[in-house]
C-alpha positions as CSV (number, residue, x, y, z in Angstrom):
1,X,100.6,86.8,134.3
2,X,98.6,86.2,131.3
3,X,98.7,82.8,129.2
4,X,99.9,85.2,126.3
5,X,103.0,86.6,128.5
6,X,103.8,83.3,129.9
7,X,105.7,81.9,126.8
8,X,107.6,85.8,126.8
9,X,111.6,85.9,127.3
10,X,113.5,89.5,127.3
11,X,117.2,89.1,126.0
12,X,119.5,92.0,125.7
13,X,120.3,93.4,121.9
14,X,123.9,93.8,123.2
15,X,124.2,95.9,119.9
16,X,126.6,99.2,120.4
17,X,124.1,102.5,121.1
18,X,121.0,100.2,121.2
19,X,121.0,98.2,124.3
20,X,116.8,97.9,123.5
21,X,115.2,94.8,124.9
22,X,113.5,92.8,122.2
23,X,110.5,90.6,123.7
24,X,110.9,86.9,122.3
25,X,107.2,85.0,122.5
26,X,108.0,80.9,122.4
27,X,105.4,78.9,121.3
28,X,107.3,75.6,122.9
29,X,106.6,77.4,126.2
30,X,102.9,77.8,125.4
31,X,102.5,74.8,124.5
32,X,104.1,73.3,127.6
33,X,101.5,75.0,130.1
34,X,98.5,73.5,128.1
35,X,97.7,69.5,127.3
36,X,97.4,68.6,124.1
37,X,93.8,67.7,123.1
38,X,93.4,64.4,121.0
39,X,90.2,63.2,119.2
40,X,89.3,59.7,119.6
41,X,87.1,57.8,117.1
42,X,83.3,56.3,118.4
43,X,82.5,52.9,117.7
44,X,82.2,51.7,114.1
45,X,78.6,51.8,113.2
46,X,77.3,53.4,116.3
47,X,75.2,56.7,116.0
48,X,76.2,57.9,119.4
49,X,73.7,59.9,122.1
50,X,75.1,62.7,123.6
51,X,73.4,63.4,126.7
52,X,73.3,66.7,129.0
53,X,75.0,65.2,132.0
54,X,77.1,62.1,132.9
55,X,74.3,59.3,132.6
56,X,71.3,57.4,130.8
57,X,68.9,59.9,133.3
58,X,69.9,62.8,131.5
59,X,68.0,63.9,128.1
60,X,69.8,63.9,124.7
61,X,70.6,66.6,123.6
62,X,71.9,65.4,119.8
63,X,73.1,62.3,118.2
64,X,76.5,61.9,116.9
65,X,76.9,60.4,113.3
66,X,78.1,57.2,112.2
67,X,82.1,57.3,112.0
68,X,82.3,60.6,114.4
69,X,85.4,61.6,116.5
70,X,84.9,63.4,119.7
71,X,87.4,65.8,121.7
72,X,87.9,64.6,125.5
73,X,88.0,67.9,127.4
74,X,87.6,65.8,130.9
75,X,86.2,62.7,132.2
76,X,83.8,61.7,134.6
77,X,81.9,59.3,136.8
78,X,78.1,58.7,135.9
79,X,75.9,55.5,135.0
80,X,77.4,52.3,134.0
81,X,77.2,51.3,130.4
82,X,77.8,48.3,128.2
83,X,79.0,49.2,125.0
84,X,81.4,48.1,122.4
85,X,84.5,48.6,124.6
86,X,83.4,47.0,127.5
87,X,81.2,48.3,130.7
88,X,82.3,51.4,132.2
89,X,80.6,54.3,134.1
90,X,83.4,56.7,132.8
91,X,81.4,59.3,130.7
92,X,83.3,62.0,128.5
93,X,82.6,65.9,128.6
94,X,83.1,66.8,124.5
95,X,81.5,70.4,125.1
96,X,80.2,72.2,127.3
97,X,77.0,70.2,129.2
98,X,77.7,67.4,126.4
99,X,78.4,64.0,127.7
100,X,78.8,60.0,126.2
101,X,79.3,57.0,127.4
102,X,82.9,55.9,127.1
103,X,82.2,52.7,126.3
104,X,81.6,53.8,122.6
105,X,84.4,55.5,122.4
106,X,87.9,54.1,121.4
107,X,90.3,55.7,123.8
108,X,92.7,52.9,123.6
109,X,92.4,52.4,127.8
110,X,90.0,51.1,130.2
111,X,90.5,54.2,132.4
112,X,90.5,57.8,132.8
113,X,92.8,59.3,129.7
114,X,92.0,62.8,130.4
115,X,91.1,64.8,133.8
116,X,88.2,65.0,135.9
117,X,85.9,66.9,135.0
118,X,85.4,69.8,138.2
């Protein structure tokens, strides 16, 4: 069953001579089979490297601006950094083959706030 049909309900029209079914779509239910993505702001003053993979090793591939926010699609272990939020070697996927250290990132926890990353 598609993501689209998931969220679908059929109720009777109970209406004398119609008896159709009418197709309901829920958006609660959609939104219940996805997580909510939050963005989550880098550390004041920091021009942030975003590298192709989960570590220093890895070339960057773009710098983020100072005051950027950055979408968390899933986490991952790499090289340990020391950043304004401590010294962690949790690195964040924000797009695809797009990494940063979250110790520049203010995700309000010390740990993992978002899946691994497969």
């Amino acid at each position: 069953m598609s993501m689209d049909r998931a969220g679908e309900i059929e109720r009777a029209d109970g209406a004398e001579g119609g008896g159709e079914a009418t197709v309901v779509t829920t958006l609660a239910a959609k939104a219940a089979t996805t997580t909510a993505l939050s963005s989550y702001p880098v550390a004041p003053g920091v021009r942030l490297n975003v590298r192709r993979g989960p570590g220093t090793q890895y070339p960057v591939v773009r710098v983020l601006s100072e005051g950027a926010r950055v979408t968390i699609y899933c986490q991952t272990p790499g090289t340990s950094v020391t950043g304004p939020y401590g010294t962690t070697n949790i690195w964040d996927n924000i797009d695809q083959g797009e990494f940063v250290s979250d110790a520049y990132v203010n995700t309000g926890s010390d740990g993992y706030v978002r899946p691994r990353c497969s």
